[in-house]
Backbone as numpy.savetxt, mean C-alpha at the origin, in Angstrom:
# Nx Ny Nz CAx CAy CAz Cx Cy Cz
35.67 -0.01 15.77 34.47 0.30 16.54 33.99 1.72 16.30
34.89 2.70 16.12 34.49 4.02 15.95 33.98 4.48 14.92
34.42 3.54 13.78 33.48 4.20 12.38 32.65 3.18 12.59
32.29 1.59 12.82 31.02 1.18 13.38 29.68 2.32 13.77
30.61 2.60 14.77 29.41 3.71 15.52 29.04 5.22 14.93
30.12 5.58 14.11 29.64 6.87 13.26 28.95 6.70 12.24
29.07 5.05 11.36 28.46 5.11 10.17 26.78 4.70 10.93
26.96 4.29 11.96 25.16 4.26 13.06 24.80 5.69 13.07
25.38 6.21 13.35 24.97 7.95 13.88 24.76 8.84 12.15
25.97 8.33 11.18 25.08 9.08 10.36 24.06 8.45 9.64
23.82 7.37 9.61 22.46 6.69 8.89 21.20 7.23 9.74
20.78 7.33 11.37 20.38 7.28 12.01 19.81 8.74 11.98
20.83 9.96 11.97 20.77 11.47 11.58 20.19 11.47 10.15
20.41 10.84 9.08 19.74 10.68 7.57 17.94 10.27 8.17
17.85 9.14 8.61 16.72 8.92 9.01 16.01 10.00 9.71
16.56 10.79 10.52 15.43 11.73 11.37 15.58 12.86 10.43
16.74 12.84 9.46 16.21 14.47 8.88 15.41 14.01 7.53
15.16 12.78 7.14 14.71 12.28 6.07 12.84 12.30 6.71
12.45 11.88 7.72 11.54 11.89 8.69 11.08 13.56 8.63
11.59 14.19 9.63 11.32 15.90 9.44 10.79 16.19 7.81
11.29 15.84 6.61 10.81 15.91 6.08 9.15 16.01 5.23
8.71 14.97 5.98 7.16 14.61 6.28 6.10 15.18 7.01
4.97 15.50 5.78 4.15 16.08 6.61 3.49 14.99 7.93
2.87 16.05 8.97 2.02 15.41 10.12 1.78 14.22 10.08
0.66 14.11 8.37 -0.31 12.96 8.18 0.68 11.30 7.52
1.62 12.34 6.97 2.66 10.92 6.34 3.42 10.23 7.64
3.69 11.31 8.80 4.53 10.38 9.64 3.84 9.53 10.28
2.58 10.15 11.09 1.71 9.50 11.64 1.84 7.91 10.80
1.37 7.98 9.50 1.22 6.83 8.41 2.36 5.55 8.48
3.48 6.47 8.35 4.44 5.35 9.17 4.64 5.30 10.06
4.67 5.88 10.92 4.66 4.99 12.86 3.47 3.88 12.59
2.22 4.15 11.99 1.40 3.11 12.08 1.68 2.09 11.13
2.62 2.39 10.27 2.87 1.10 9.17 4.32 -0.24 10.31
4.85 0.74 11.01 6.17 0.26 11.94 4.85 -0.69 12.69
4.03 -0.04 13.24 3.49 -1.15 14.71 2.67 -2.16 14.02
2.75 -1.98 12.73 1.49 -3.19 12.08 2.72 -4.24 11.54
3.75 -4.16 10.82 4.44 -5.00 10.19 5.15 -5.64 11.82
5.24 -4.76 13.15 6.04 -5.31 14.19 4.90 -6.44 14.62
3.93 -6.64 14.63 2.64 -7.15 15.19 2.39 -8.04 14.01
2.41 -7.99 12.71 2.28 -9.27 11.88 3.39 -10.45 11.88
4.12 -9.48 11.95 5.68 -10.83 12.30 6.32 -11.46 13.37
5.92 -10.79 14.30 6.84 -11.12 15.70 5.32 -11.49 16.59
4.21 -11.56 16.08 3.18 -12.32 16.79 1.94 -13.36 16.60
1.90 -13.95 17.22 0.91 -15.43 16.31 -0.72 -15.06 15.84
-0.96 -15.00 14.93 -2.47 -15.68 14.66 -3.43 -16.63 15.28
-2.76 -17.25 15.42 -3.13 -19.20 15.23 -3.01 -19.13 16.46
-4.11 -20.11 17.61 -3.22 -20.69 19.05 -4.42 -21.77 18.83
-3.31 -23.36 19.04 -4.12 -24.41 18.91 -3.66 -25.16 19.74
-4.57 -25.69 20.93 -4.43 -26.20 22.20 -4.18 -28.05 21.97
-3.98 -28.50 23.59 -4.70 -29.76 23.57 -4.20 -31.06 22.68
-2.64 -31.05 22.11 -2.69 -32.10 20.83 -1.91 -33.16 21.54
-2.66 -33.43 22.75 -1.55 -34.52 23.17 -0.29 -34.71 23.59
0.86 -34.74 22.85 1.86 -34.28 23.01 2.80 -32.64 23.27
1.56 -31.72 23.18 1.85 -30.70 23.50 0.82 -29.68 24.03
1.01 -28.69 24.54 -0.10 -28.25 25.44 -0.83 -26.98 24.39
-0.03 -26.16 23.88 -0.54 -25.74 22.75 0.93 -25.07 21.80
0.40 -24.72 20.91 1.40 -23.92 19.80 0.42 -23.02 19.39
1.37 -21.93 18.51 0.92 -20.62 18.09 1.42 -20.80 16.56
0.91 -20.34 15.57 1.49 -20.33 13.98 1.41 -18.79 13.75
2.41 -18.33 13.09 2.47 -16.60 12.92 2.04 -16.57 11.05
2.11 -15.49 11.07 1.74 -15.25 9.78 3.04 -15.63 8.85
3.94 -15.41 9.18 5.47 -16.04 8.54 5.46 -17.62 8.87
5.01 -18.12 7.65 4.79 -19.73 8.15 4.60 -20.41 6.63
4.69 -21.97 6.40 4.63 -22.23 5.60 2.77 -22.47 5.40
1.99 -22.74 6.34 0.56 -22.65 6.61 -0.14 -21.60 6.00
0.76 -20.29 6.02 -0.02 -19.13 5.51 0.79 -18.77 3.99
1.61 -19.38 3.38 2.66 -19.20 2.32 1.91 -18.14 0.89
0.90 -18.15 0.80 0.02 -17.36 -0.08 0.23 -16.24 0.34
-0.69 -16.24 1.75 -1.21 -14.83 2.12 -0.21 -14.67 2.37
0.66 -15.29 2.99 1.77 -14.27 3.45 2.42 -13.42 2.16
2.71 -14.25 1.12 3.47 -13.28 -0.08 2.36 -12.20 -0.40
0.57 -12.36 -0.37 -0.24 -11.54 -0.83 0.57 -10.13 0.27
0.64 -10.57 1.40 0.78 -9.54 3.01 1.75 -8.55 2.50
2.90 -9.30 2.47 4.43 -8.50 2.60 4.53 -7.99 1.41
3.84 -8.20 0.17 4.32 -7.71 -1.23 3.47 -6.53 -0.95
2.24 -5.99 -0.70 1.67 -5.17 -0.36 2.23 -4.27 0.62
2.80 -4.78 2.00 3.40 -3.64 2.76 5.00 -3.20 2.35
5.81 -3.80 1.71 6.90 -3.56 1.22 6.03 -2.00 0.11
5.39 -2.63 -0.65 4.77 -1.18 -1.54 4.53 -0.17 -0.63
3.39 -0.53 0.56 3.58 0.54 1.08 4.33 1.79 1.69
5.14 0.50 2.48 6.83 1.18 2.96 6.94 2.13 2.09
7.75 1.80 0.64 8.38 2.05 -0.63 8.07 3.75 -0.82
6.56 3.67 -1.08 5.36 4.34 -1.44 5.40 5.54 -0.40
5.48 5.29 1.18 5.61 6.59 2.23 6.72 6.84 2.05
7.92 6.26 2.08 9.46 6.12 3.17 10.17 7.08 1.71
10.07 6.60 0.10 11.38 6.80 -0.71 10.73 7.96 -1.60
11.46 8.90 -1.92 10.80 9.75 -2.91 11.49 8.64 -4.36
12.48 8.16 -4.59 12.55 7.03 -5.71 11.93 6.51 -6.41
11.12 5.71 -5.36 10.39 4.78 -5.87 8.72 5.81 -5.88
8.50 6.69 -5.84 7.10 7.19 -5.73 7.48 8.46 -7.27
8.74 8.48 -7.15 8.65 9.26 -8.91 9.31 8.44 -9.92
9.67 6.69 -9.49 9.86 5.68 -10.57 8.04 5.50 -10.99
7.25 5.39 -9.79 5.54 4.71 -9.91 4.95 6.24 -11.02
5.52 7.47 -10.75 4.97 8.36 -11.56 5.12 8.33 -12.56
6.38 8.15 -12.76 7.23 8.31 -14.39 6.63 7.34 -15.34
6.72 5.90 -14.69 5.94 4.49 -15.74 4.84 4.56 -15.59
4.19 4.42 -14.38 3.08 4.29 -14.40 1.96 5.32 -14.28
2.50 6.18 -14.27 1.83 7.69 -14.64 0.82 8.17 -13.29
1.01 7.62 -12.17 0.00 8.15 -11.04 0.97 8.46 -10.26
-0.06 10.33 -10.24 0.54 11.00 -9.18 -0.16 11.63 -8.52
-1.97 11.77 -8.86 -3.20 12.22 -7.94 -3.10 11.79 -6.81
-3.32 11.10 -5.69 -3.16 11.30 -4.61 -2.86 9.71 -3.83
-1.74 10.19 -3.05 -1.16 9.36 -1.72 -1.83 8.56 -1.15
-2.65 9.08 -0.66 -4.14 8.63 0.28 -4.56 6.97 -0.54
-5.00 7.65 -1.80 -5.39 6.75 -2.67 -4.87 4.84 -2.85
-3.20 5.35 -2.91 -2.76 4.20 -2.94 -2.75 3.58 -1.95
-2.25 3.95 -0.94 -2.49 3.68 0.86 -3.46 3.23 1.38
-4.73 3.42 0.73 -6.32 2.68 0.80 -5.97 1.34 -0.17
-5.69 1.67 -1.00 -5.71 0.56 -2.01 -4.70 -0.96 -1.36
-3.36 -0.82 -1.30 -2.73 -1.49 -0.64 -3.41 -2.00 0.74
-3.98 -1.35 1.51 -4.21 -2.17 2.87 -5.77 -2.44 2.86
-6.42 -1.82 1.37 -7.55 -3.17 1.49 -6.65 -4.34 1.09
-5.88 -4.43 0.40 -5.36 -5.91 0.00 -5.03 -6.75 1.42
-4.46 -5.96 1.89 -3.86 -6.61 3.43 -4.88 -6.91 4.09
-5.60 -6.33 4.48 -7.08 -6.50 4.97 -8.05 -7.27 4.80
-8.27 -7.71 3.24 -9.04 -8.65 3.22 -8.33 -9.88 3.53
-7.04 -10.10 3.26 -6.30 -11.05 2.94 -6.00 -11.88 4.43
-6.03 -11.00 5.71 -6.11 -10.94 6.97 -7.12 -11.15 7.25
-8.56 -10.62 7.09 -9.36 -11.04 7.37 -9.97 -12.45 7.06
-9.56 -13.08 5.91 -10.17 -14.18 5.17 -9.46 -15.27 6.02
-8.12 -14.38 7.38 -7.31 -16.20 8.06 -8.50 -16.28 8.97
-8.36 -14.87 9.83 -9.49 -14.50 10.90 -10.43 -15.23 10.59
-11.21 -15.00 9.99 -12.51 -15.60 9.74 -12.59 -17.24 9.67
-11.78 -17.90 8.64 -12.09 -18.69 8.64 -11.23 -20.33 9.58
-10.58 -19.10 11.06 -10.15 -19.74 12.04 -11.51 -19.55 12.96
-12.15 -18.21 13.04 -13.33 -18.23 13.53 -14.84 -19.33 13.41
-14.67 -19.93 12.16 -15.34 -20.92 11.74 -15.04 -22.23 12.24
-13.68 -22.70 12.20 -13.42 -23.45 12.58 -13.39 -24.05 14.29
-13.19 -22.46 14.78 -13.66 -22.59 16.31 -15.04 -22.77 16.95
-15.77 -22.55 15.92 -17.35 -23.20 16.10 -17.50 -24.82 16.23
-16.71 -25.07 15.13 -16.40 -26.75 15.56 -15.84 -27.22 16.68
-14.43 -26.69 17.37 -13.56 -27.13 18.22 -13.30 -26.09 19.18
-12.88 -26.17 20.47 -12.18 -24.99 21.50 -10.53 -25.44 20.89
-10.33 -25.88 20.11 -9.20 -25.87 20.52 -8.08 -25.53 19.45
-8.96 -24.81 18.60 -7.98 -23.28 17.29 -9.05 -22.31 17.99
-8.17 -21.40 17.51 -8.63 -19.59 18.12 -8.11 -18.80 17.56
-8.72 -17.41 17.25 -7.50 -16.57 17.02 -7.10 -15.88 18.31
-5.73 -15.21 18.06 -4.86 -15.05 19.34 -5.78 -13.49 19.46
-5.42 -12.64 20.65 -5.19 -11.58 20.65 -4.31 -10.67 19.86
-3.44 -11.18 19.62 -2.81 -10.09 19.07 -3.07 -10.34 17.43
-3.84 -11.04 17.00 -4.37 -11.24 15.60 -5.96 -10.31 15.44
-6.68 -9.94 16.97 -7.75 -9.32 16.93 -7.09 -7.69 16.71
-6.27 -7.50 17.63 -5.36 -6.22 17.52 -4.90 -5.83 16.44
-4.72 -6.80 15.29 -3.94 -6.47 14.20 -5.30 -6.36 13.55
-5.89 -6.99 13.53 -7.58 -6.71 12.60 -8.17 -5.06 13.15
-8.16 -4.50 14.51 -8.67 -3.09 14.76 -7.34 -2.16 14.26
-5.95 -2.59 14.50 -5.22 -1.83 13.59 -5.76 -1.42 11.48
-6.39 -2.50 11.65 -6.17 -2.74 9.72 -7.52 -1.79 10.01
-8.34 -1.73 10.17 -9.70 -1.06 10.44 -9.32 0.51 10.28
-8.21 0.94 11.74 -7.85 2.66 11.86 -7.00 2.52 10.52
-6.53 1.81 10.00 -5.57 2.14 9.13 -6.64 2.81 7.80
-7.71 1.81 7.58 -8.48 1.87 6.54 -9.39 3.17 6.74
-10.04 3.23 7.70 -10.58 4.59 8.13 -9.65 5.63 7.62
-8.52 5.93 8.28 -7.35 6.98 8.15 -7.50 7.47 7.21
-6.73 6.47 6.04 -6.48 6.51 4.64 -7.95 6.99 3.51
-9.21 6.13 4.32 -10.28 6.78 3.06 -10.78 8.21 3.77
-10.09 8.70 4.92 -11.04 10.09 5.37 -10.09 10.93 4.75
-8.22 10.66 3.91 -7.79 11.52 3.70 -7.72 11.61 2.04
-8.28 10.24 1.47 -8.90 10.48 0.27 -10.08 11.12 0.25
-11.17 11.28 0.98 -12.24 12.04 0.89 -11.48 13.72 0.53
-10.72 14.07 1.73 -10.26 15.14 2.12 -9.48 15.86 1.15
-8.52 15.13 0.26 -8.24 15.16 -0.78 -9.14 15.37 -1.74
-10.34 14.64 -2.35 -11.48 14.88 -3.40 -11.59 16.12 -3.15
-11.99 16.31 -2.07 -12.84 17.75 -1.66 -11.83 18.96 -1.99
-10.79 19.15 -1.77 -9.74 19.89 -1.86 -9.83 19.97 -3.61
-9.32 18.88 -4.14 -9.00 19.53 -5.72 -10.35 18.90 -6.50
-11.75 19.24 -6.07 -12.81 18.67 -6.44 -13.07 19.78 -7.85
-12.23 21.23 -7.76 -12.56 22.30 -8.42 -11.63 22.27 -9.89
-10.50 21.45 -9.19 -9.29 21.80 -9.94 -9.47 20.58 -11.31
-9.88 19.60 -11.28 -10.53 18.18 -11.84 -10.43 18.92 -12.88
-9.77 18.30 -14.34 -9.71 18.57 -15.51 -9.88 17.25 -16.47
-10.84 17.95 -17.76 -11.48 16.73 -18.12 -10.28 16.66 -19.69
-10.03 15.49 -19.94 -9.00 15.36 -20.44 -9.79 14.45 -22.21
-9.56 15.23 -23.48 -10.08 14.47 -24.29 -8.87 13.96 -25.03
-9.71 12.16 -25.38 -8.58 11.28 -25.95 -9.31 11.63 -27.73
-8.03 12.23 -28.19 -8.19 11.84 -29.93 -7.39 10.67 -30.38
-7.77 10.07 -31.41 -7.56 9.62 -32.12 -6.48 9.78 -33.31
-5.16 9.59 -32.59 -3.68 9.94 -33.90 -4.29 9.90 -35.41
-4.54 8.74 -35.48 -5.23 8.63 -37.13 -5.87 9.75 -37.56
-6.80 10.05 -37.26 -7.90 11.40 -37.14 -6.75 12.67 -37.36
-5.84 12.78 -36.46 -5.16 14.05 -36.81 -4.23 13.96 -37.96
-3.45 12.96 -38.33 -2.59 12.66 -39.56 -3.81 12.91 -40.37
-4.70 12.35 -40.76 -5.61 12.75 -41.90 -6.39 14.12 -41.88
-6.59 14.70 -41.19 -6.84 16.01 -40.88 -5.46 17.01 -41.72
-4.15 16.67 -41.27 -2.80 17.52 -41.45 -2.51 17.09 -42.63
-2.81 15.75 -42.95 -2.53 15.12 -44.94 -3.61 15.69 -45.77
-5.13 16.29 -45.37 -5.94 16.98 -46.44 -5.71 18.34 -46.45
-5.33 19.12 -45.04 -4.68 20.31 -45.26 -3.58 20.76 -46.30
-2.45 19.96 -45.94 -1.10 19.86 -47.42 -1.88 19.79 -48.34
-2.78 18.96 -48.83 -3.07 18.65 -50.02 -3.59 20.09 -50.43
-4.82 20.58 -49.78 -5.52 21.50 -50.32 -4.05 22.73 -50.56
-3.39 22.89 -50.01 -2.73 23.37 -49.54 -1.75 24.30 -51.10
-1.65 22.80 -51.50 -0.95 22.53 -53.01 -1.67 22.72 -53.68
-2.86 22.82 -53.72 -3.68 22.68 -55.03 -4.27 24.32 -54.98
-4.14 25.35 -53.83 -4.00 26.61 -54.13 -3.34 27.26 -54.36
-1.81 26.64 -54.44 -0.56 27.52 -54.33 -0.51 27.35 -56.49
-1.26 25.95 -57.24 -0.99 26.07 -58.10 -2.21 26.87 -58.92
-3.62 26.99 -58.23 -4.26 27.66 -58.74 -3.66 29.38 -58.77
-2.70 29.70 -58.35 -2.45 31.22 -58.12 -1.31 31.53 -59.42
């Protein structure tokens, strides 16, 4: 029981000094990534009344009903996680994939995915409730739609904020052509030789 509880206390101490680590705007980012993944999983979408044999049921986003979006959902917030939480995995994404301009950036990018992908159940449970009272979306599926909203706001006011900041620093980068320089450095030699024998 006692190393039970110490190997809790030092994972737990790793976590808050791993946390301290983070600026203002990153922690904020995850407390709000914690209440959105707690609210996609542990609460329903779906509430469909009235079926006779039962008075109503709820379908969550973890369901075989949503089996798409859901992998579109979680493959996106796992990145995100990844992306705030690990310096690892954010200088594995630098190293291969060569982006390291700005945080903000990806963090917009990822939760439009979530966002539309959320919006497209929303909606087209909203449609369907034009036909019938008896699908809806829940409350806590409207809550998770004004979450995805502050999230999206957040993230593009600190890409703006970002532009503006290194709007000066922007360096324009020219692509040559390898070929072009090998033949450039192969007529140099040449000439190269043909003065050393004129001398």
């Amino acid at each position: 029981m006692n190393r039970g509880n110490h190997k809790i206390q030092r994972f737990i101490s790793k976590l808050i000094h791993k946390f301290d680590r983070y600026g203002k705007n990153q922690r904020l980012f995850i407390i709000y990534l914690i209440i959105l993944i707690f609210f996609l999983v542990f609460f329903p979408i779906v509430s469909i009344s009235s079926l006779g044999w039962l008075e109503w049921y709820s379908v969550r986003l973890i369901s075989w009903s949503y089996f798409k979006t859901m992998l579109i959902i979680f493959i996106s917030l796992v990145a995100l996680v990844w992306w705030n939480s690990s310096f690892r995995f954010k200088n594995f994404v630098i190293t291969y994939l060569w982006f390291k301009e700005n945080n903000s950036l990806v963090n917009f990018g990822l939760l439009w995915v979530i966002t539309t992908s959320f919006f497209g159940i929303t909606d087209t449970v909203n449609v369907i409730s034009n036909a019938t009272s008896r699908i809806n979306v829940t409350w806590s599926a409207k809550f998770v739609q004004v979450l995805l909203l502050i999230g999206l706001i957040f993230t593009l006011v600190s890409v703006v904020k970002w532009a503006k900041k290194n709007w000066g620093k922007a360096k324009i980068v020219n692509i040559v052509d390898e070929s072009i320089i090998k033949e450039n450095q192969n007529k140099r030699t040449f000439k190269w030789l043909f003065e050393e024998e004129k001398e």
